[in-house]
C-alpha atoms as an extended CHARMM CRD file, in Angstrom:
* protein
*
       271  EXT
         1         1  UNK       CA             11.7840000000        1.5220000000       10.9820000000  PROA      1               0.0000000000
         2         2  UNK       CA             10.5160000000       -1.1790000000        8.4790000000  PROA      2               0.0000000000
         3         3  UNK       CA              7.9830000000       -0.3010000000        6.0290000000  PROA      3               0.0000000000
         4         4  UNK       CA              5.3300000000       -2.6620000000        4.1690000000  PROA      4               0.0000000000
         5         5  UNK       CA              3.0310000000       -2.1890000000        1.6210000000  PROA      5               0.0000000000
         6         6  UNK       CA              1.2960000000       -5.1930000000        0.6290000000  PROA      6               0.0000000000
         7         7  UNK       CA             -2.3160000000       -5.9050000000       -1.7770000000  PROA      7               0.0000000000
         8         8  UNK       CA             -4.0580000000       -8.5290000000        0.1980000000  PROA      8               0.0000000000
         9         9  UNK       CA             -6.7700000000       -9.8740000000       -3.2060000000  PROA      9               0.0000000000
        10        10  UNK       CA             -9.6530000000       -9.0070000000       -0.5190000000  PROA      10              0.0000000000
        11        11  UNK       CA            -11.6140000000      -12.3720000000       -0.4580000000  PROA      11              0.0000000000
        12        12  UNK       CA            -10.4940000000      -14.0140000000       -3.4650000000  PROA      12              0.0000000000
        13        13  UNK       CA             -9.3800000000      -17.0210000000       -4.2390000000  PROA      13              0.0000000000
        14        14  UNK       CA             -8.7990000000      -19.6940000000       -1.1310000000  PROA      14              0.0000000000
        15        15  UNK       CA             -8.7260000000      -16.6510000000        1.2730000000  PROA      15              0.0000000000
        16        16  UNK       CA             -9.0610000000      -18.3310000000        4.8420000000  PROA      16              0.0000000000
        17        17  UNK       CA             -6.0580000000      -20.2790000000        3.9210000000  PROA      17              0.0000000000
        18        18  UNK       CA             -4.6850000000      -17.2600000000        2.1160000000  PROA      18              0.0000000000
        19        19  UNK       CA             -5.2130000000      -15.2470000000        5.3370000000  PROA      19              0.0000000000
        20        20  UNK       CA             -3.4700000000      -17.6090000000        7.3690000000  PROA      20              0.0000000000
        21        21  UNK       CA              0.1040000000      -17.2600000000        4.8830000000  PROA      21              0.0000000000
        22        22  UNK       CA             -0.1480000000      -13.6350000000        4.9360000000  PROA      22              0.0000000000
        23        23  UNK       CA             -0.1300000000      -14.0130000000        9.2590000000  PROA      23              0.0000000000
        24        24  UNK       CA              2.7150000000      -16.1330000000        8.9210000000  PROA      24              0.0000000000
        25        25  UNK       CA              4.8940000000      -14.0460000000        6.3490000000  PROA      25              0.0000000000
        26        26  UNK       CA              4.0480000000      -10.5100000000        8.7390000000  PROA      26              0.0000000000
        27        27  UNK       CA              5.4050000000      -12.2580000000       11.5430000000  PROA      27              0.0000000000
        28        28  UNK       CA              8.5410000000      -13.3390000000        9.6550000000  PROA      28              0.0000000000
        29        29  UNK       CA              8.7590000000       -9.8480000000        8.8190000000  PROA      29              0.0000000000
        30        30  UNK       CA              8.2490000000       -8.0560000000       11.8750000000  PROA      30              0.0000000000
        31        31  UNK       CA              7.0760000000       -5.1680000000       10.4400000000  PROA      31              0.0000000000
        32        32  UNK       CA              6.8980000000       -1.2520000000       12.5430000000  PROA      32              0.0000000000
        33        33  UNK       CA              4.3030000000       -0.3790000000       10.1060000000  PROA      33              0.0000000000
        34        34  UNK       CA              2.3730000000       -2.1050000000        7.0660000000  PROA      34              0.0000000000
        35        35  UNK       CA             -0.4020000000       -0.5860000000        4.7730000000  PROA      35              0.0000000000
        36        36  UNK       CA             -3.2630000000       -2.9290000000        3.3570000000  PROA      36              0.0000000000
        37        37  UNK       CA             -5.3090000000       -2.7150000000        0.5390000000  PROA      37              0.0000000000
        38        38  UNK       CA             -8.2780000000       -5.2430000000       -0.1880000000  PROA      38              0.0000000000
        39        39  UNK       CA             -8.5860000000       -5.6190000000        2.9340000000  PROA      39              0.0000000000
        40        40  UNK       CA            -12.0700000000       -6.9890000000        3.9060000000  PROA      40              0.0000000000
        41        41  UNK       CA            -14.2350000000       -6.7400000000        6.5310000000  PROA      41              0.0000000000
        42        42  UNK       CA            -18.0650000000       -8.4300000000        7.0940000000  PROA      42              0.0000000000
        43        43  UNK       CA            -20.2020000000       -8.3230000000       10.4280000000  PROA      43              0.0000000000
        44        44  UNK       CA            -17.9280000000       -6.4770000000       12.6580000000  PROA      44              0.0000000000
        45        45  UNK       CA            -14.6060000000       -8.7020000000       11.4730000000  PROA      45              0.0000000000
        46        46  UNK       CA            -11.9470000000       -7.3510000000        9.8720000000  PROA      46              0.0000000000
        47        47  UNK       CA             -8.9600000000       -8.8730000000        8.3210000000  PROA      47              0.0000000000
        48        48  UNK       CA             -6.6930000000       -5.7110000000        9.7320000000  PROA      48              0.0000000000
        49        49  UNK       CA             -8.3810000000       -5.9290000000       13.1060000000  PROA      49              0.0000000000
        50        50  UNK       CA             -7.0170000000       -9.7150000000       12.7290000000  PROA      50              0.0000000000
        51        51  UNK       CA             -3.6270000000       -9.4830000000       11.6130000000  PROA      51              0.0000000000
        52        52  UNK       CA             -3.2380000000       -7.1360000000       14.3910000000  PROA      52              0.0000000000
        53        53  UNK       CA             -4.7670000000       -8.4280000000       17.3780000000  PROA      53              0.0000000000
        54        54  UNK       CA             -2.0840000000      -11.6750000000       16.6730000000  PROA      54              0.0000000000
        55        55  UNK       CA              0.7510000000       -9.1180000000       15.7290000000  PROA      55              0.0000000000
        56        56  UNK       CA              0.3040000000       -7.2210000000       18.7280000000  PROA      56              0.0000000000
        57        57  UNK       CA              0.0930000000       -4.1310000000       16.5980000000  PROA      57              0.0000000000
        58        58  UNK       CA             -2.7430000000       -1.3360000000       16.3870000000  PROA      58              0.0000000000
        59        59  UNK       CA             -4.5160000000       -0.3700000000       13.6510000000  PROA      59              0.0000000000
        60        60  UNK       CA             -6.3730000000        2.1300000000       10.9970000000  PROA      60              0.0000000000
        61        61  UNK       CA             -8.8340000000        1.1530000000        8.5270000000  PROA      61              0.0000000000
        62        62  UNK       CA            -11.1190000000        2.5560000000        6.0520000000  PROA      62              0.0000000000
        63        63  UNK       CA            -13.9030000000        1.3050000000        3.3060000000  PROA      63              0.0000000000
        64        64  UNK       CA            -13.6010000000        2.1200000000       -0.0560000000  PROA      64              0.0000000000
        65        65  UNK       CA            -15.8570000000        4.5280000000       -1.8060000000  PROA      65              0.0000000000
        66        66  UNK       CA            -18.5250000000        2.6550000000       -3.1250000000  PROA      66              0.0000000000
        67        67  UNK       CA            -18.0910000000       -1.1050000000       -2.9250000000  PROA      67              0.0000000000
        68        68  UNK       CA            -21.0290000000       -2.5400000000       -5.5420000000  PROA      68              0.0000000000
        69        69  UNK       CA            -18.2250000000       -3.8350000000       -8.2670000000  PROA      69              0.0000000000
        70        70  UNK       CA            -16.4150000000       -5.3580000000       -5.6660000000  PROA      70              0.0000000000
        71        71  UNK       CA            -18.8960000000       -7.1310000000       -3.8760000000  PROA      71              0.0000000000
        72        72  UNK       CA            -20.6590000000       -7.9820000000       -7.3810000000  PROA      72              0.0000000000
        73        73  UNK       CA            -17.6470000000      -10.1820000000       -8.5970000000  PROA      73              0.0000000000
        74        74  UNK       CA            -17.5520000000      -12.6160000000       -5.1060000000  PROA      74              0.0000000000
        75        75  UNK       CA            -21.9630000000      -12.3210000000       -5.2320000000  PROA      75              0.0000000000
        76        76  UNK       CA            -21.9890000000      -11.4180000000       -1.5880000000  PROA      76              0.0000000000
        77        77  UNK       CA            -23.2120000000       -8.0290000000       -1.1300000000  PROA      77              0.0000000000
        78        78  UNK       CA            -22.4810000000       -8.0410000000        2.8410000000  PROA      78              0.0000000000
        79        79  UNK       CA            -18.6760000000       -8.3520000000        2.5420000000  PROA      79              0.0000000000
        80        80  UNK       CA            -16.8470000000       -4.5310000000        2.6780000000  PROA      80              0.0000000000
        81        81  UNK       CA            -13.3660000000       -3.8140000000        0.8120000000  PROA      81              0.0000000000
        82        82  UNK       CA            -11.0390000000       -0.9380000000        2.4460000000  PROA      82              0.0000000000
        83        83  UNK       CA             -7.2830000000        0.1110000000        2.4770000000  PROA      83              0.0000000000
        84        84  UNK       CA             -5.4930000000       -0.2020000000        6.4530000000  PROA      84              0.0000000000
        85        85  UNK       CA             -2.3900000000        0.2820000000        8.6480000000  PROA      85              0.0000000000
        86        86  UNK       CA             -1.1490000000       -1.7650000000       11.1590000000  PROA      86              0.0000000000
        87        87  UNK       CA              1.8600000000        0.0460000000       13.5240000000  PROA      87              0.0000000000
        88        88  UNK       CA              3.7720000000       -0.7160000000       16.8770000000  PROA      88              0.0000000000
        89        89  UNK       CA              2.8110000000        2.4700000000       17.4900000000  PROA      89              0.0000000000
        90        90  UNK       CA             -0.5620000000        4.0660000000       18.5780000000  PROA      90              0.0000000000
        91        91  UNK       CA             -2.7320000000        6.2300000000       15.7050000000  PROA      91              0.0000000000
        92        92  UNK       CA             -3.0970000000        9.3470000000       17.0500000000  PROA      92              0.0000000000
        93        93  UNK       CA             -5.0650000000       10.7940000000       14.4980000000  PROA      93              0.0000000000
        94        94  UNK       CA             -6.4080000000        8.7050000000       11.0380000000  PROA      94              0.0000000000
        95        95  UNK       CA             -9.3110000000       10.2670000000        8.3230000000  PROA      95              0.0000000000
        96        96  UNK       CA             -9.9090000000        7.9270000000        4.4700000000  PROA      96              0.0000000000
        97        97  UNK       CA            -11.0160000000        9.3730000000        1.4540000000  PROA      97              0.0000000000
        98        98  UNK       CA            -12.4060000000        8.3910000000       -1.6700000000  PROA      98              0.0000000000
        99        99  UNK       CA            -10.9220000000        8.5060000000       -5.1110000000  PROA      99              0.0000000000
       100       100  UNK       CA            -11.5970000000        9.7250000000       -8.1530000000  PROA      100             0.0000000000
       101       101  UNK       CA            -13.6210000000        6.7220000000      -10.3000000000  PROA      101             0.0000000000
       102       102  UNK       CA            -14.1600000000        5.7730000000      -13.8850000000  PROA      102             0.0000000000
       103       103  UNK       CA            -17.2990000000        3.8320000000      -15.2720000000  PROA      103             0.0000000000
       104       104  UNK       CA            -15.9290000000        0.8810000000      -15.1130000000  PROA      104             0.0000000000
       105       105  UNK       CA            -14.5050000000        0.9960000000      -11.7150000000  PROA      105             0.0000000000
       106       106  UNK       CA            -15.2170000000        1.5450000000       -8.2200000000  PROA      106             0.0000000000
       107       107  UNK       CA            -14.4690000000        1.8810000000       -4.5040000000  PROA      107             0.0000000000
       108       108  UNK       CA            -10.5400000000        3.2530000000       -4.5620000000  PROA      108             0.0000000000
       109       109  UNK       CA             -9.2290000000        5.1340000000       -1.9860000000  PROA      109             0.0000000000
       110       110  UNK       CA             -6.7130000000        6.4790000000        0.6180000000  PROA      110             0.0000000000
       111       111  UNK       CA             -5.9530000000        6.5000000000        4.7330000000  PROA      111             0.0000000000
       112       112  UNK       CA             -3.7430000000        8.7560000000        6.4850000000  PROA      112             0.0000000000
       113       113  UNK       CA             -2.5660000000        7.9820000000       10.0310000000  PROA      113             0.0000000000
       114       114  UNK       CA             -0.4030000000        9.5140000000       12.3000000000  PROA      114             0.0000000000
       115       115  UNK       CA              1.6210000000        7.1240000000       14.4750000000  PROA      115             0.0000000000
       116       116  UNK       CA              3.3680000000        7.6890000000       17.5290000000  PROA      116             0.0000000000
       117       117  UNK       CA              6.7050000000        6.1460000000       17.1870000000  PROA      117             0.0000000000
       118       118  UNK       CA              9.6660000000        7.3110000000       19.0890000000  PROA      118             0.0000000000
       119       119  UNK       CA             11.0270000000       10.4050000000       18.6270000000  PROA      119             0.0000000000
       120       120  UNK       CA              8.5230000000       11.7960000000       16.4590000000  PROA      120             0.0000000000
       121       121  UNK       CA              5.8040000000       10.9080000000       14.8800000000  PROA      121             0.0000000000
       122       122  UNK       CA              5.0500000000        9.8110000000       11.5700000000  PROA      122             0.0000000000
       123       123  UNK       CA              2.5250000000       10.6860000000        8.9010000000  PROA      123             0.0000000000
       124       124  UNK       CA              1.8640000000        7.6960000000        7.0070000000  PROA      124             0.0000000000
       125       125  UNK       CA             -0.4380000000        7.1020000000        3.9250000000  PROA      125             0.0000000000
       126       126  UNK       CA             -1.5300000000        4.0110000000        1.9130000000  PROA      126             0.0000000000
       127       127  UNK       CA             -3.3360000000        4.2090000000       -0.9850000000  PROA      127             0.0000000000
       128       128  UNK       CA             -5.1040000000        1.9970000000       -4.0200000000  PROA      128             0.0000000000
       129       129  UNK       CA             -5.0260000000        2.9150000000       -7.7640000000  PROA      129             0.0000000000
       130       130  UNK       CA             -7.4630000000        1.9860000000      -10.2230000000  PROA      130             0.0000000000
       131       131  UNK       CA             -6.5640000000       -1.1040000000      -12.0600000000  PROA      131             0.0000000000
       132       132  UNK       CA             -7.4270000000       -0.5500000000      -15.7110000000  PROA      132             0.0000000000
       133       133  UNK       CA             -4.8980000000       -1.2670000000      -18.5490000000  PROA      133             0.0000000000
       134       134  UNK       CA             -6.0680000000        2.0360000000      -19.9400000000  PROA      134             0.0000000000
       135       135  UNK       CA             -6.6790000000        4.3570000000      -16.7460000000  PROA      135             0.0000000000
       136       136  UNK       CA             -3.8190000000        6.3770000000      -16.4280000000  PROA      136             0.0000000000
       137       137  UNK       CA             -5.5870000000        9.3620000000      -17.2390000000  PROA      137             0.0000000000
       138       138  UNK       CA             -7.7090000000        8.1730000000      -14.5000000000  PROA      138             0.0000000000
       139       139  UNK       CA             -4.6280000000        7.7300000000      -12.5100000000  PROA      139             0.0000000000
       140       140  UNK       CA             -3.5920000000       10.6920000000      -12.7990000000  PROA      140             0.0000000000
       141       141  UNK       CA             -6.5770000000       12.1730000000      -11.4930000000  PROA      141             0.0000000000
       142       142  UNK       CA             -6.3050000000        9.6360000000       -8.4770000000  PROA      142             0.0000000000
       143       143  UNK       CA             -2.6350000000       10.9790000000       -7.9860000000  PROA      143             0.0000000000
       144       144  UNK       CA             -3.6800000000       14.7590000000       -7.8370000000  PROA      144             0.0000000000
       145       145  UNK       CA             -6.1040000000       14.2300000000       -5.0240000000  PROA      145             0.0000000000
       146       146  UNK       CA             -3.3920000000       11.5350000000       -2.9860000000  PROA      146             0.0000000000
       147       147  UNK       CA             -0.9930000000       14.4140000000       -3.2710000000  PROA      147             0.0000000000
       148       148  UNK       CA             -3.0340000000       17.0570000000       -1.4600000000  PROA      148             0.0000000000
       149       149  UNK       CA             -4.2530000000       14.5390000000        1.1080000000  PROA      149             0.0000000000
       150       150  UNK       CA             -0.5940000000       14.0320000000        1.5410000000  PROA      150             0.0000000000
       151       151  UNK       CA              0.2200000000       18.1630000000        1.9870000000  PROA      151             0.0000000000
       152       152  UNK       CA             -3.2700000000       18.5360000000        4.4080000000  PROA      152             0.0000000000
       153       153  UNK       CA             -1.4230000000       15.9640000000        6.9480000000  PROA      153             0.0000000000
       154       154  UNK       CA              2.2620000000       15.9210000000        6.1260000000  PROA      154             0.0000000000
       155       155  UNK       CA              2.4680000000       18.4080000000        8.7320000000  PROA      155             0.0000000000
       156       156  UNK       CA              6.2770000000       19.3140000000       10.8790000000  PROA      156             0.0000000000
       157       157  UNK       CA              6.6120000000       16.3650000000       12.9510000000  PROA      157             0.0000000000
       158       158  UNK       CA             10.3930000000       16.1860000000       12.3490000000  PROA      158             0.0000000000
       159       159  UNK       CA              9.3630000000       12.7120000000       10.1420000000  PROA      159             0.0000000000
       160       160  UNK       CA              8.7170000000       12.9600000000        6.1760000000  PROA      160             0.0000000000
       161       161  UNK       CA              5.4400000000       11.4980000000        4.9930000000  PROA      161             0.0000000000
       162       162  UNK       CA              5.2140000000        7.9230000000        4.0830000000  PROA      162             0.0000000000
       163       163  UNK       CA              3.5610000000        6.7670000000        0.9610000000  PROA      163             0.0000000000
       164       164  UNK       CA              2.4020000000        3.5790000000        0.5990000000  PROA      164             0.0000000000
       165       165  UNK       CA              0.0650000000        1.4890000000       -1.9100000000  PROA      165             0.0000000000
       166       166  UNK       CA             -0.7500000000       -0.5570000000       -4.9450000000  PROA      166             0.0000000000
       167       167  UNK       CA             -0.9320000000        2.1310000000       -7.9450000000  PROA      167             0.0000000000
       168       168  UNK       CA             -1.1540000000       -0.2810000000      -10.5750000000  PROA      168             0.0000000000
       169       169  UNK       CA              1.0730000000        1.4670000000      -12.8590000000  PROA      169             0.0000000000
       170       170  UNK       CA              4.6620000000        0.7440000000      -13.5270000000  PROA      170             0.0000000000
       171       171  UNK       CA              7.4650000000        3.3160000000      -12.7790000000  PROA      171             0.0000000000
       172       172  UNK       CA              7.6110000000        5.2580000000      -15.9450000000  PROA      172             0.0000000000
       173       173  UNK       CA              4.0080000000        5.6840000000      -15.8720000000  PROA      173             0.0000000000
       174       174  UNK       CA              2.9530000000        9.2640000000      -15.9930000000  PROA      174             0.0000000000
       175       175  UNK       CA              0.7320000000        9.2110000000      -12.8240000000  PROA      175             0.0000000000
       176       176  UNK       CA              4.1320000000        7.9880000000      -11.0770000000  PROA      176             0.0000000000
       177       177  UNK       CA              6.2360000000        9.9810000000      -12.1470000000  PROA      177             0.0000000000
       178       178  UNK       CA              3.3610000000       12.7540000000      -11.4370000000  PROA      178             0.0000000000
       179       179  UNK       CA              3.2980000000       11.3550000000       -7.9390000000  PROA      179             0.0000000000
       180       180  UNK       CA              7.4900000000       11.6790000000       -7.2120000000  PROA      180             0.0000000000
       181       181  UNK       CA              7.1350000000       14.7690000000       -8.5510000000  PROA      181             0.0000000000
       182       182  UNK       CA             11.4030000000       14.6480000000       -9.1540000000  PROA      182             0.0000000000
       183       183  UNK       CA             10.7070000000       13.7550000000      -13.2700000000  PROA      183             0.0000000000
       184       184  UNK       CA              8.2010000000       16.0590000000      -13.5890000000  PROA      184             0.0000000000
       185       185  UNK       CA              6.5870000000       19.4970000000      -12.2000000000  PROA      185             0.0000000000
       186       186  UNK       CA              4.8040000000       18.2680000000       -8.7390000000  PROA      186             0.0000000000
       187       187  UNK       CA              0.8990000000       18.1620000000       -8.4170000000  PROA      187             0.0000000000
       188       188  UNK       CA              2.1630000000       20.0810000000       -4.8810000000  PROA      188             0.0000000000
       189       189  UNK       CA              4.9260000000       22.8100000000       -5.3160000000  PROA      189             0.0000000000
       190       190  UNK       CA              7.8780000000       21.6880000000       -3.4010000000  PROA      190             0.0000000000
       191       191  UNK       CA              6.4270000000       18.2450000000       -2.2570000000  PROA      191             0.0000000000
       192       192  UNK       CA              8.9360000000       15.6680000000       -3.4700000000  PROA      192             0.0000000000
       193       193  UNK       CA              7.9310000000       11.5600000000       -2.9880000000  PROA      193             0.0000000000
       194       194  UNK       CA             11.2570000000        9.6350000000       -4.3520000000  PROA      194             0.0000000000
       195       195  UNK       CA             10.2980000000        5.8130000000       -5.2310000000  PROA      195             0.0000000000
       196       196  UNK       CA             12.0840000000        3.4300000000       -2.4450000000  PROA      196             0.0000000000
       197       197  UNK       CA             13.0730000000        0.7050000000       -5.1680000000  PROA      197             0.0000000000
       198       198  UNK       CA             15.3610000000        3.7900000000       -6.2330000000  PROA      198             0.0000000000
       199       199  UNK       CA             17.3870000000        2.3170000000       -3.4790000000  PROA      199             0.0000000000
       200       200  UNK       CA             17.2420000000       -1.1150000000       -4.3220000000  PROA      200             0.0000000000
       201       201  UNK       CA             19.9460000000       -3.9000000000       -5.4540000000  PROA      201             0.0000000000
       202       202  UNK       CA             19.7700000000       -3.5020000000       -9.1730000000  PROA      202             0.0000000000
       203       203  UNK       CA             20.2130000000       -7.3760000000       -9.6250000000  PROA      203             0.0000000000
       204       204  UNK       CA             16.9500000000       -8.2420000000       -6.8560000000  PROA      204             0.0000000000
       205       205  UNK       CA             13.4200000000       -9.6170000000       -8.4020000000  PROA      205             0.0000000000
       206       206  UNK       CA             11.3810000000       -6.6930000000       -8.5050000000  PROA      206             0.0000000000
       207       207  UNK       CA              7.5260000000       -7.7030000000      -10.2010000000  PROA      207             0.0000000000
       208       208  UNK       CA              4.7840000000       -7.2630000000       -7.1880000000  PROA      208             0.0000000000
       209       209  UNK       CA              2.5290000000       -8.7320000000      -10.0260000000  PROA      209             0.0000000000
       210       210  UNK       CA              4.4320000000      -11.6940000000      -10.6970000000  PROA      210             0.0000000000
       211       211  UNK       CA              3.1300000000      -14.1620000000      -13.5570000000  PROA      211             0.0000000000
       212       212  UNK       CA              5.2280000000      -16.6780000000      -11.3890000000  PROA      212             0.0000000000
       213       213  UNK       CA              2.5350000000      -16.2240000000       -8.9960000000  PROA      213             0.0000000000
       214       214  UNK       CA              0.0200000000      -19.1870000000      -10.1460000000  PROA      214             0.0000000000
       215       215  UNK       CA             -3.3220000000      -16.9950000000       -9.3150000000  PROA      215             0.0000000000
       216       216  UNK       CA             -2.1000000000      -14.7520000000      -12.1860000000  PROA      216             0.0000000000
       217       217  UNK       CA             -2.5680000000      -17.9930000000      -14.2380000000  PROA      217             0.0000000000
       218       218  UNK       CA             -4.1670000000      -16.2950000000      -17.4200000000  PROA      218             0.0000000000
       219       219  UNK       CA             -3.5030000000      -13.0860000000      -16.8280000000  PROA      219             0.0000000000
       220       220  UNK       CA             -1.9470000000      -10.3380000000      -19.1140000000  PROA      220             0.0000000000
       221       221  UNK       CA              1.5650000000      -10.0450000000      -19.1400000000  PROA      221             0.0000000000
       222       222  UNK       CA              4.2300000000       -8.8920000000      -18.7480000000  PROA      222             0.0000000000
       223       223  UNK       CA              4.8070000000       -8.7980000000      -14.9370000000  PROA      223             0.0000000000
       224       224  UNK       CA              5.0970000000       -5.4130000000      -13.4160000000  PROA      224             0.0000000000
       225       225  UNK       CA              6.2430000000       -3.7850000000      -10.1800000000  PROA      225             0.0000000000
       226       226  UNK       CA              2.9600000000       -1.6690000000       -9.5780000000  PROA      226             0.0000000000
       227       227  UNK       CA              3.5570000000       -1.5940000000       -5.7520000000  PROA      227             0.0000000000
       228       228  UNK       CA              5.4870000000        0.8530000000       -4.0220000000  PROA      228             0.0000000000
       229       229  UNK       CA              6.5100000000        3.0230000000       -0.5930000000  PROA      229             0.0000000000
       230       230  UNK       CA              8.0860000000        6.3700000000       -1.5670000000  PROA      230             0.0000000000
       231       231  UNK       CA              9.2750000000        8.6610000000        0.8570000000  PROA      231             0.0000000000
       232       232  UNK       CA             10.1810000000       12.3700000000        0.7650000000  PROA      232             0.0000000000
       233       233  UNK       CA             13.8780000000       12.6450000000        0.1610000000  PROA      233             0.0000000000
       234       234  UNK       CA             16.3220000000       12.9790000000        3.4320000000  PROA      234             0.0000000000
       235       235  UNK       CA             20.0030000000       13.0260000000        3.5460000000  PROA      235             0.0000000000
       236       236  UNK       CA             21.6940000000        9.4650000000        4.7470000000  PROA      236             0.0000000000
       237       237  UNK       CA             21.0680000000        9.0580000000        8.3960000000  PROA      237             0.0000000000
       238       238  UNK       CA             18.2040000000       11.8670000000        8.4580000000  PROA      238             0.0000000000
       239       239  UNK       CA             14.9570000000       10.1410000000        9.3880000000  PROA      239             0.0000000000
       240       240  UNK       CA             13.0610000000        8.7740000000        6.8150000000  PROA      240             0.0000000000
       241       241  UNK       CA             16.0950000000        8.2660000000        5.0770000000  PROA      241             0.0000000000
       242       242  UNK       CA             15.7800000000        4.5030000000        2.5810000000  PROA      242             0.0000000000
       243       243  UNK       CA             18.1920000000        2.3040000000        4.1610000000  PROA      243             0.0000000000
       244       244  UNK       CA             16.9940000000       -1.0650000000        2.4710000000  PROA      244             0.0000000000
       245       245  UNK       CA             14.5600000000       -2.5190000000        0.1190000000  PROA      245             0.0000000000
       246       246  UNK       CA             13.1260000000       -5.4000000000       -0.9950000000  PROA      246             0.0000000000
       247       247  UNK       CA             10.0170000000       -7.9050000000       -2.0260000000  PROA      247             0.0000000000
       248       248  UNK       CA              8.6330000000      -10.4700000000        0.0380000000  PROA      248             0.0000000000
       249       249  UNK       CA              5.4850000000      -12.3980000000        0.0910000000  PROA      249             0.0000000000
       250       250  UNK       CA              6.8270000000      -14.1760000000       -3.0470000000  PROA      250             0.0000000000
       251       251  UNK       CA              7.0810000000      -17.7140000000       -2.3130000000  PROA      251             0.0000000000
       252       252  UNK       CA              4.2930000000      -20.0080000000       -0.9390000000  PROA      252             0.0000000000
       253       253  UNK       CA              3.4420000000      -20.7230000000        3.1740000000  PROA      253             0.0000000000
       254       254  UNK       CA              3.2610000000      -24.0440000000        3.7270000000  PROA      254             0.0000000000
       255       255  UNK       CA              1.5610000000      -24.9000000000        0.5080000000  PROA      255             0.0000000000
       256       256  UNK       CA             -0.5280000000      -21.2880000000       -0.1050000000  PROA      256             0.0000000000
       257       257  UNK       CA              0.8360000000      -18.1970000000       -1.8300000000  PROA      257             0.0000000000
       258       258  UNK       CA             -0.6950000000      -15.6200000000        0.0870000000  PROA      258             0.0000000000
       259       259  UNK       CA             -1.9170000000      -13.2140000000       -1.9440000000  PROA      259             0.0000000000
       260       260  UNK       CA             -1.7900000000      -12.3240000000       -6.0370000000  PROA      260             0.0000000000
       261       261  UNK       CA              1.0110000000       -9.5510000000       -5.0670000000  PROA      261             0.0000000000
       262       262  UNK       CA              4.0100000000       -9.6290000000       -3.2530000000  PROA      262             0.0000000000
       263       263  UNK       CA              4.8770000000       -7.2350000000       -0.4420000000  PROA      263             0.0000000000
       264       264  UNK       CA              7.4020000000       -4.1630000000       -0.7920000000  PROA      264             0.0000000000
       265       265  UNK       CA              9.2350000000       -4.2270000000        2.8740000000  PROA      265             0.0000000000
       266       266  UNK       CA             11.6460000000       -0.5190000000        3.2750000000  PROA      266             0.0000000000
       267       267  UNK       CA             14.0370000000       -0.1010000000        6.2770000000  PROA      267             0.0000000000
       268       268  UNK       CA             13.8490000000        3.6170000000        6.9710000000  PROA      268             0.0000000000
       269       269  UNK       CA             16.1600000000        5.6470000000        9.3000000000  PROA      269             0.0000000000
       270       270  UNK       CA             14.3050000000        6.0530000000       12.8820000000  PROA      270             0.0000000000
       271       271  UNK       CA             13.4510000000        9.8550000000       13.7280000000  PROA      271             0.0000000000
């Protein structure tokens, strides 16, 4: 099963092309199952609905809490912001929640959906941090309420949970480590998330926000990996199980780079 988690920069910068380069490198990837965040939506279109009508895949979405910040820095009030899954598989159940907010920050948040893949289905979750240098107290907070949305629908499918989602902290960080739950006591007693870059090539570009990128022209340094897809451990062949990992989305489409993050793709061991 491949995993992606991917930040999609809602509708900044040249985002019709953009839109277009993130089609292009999801089709390259052939995905089983992706969760979005930024993803926008205005009038009854939404970018999910439209990767996935062309990908042939369905889909999950829900809007952030309170969008006002959001819509404030683009000056168009009518555009939403929300987090979303695309699968090969149909969403048998999905619910979003809001999370936890400072005051300078707004509309974060988290979807759960249950997908139907052979053998048995699969809990999956995707998820978007606050983005403050500062916040990881904040984070923290955001963390504790992911985790027990995680142990309400985690359920006994025969499948571990799937975490996906731009926390915008780097691995160390306590609200990740918080999160794993294997470098520190678990929000949840007993519920273990292990980080799928654990399983990467030690040697492979890892920085989802990449000052290589040229929309983080200006930004603060030093690039970070602040996206991720954590699993609960399995043994090797078990489903679930981290087979593969790597970035993508890190190189321009036919002129555009398609978003200000790269993509996290995981090849996970079919239930």
């Amino acid at each position: 099963m491949r995993v992606v988690t991917w930040n999609l920069w809602w509708r900044f910068g040249p985002w019709q092309e953009r839109q277009k380069a993130i089609l292009a490198a999801l089709r390259e990837l052939r995905p089983d199952v992706v969760g979005l965040q930024e993803v926008w939506e205005q009038g009854g279109e939404n970018l999910a609905g439209w990767l996935a009508e062309d990908l042939g895949m369905h889909w999950a979405w829900g809007a952030y809490g309170d969008p006002g910040r959001w819509q404030r820095r683009i000056g168009d009030s009518s555009v939403g912001i929300g987090i979303a899954v695309l699968s090969r598989w149909p969403v048998l159940e999905q619910e979003a929640i809001g999370l936890p907010t400072g005051e300078s920050d707004s509309g974060r948040g988290a979807l759960y959906a249950l997908l139907d893949a052979p053998g048995a289905p699969v809990p999956f979750f995707t998820t978007h941090f606050s983005s403050s240098t500062d916040a990881s107290a904040l984070r923290c907070r955001q963390v504790a309420v992911l985790a027990e949305f995680v142990a309400r629908h985690r359920g006994a499918t025969g499948f571990p949970p799937v975490v996906t989602g731009d926390f915008n902290a780097w691995p160390d960080s306590d609200e990740l480590r918080l999160l794993g739950g294997y470098r520190t006591a678990p929000v949840v007693p007993g519920q273990v998330l292990i980080d799928a870059w654990e399983y990467a090539d030690p040697a492979a570009p890892s920085a989802t926000w990449d000052l290589a990128n040229p929309y983080l022209a200006g930004a603060f340094g030093p690039s970070a990996r602040v996206d991720y897809i954590h699993v609960a451990p399995t043994g090797r062949g078990e489903p679930g199980h981290v087979r593969r990992v790597w970035r993508a989305g890190d190189a321009p489409v036919d002129g555009v780079w398609p978003s200000d993050h790269t993509a996290v793709v995981a090849e996970l061991t079919d239930g």
